[in-house]
N, C-alpha and C positions, 0 to 999 in steps of 0.2 A: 504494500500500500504506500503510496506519494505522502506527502504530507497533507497538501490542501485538502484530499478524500478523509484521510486520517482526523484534519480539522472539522471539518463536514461534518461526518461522520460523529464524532464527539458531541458536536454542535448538534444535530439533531437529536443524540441519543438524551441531551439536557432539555430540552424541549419539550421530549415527551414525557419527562419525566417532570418535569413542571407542570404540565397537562393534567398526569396523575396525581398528582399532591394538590394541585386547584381544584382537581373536581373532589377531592375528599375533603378537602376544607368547606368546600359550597356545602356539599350535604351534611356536615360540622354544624355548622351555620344553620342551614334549614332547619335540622334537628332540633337544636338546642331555639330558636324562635318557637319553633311549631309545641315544644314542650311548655313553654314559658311566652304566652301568648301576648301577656302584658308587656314585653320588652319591645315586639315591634312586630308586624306582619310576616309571618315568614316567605311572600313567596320576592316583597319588596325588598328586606334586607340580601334573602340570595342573588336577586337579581340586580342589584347595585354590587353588591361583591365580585358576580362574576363578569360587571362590565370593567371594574377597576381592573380586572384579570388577562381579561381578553384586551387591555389596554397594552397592561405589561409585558404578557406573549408579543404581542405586534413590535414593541420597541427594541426586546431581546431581540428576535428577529432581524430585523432594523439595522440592528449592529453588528450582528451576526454576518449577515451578507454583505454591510460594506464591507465588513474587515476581510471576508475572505476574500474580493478582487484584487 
């Protein structure tokens, strides 16, 4: 393997695995709202969570690909 494939490569394998750990937080999240009803709506708090998320994917990204050119 090159390197750039090798950075690639890395470089996705973190991605998805931030993928996995955000959607276990979202449903963290959901859970503990949907128990404890009084704190906030649960499908409102997951869905501002998982926009902040999908914010953060996109910017990793972002930097990901300029650095590899």
């Amino acid at each position: 393997m090159s390197t750039p494939t090798l950075v690639l490569t890395l470089a996705l394998f973190v991605v998805l695995l931030l993928v996995l750990v955000s959607g276990l937080l979202l449903a963290g999240v959901a859970y503990v709202t949907h128990r404890h009803p009084r704190l906030e709506k649960p499908l409102g708090v997951a869905g501002s969570f998982a926009g902040v998320l999908i914010a953060a994917v996109a910017v990793l990204i972002a930097v990901v690909a300029l650095t590899a050119q």
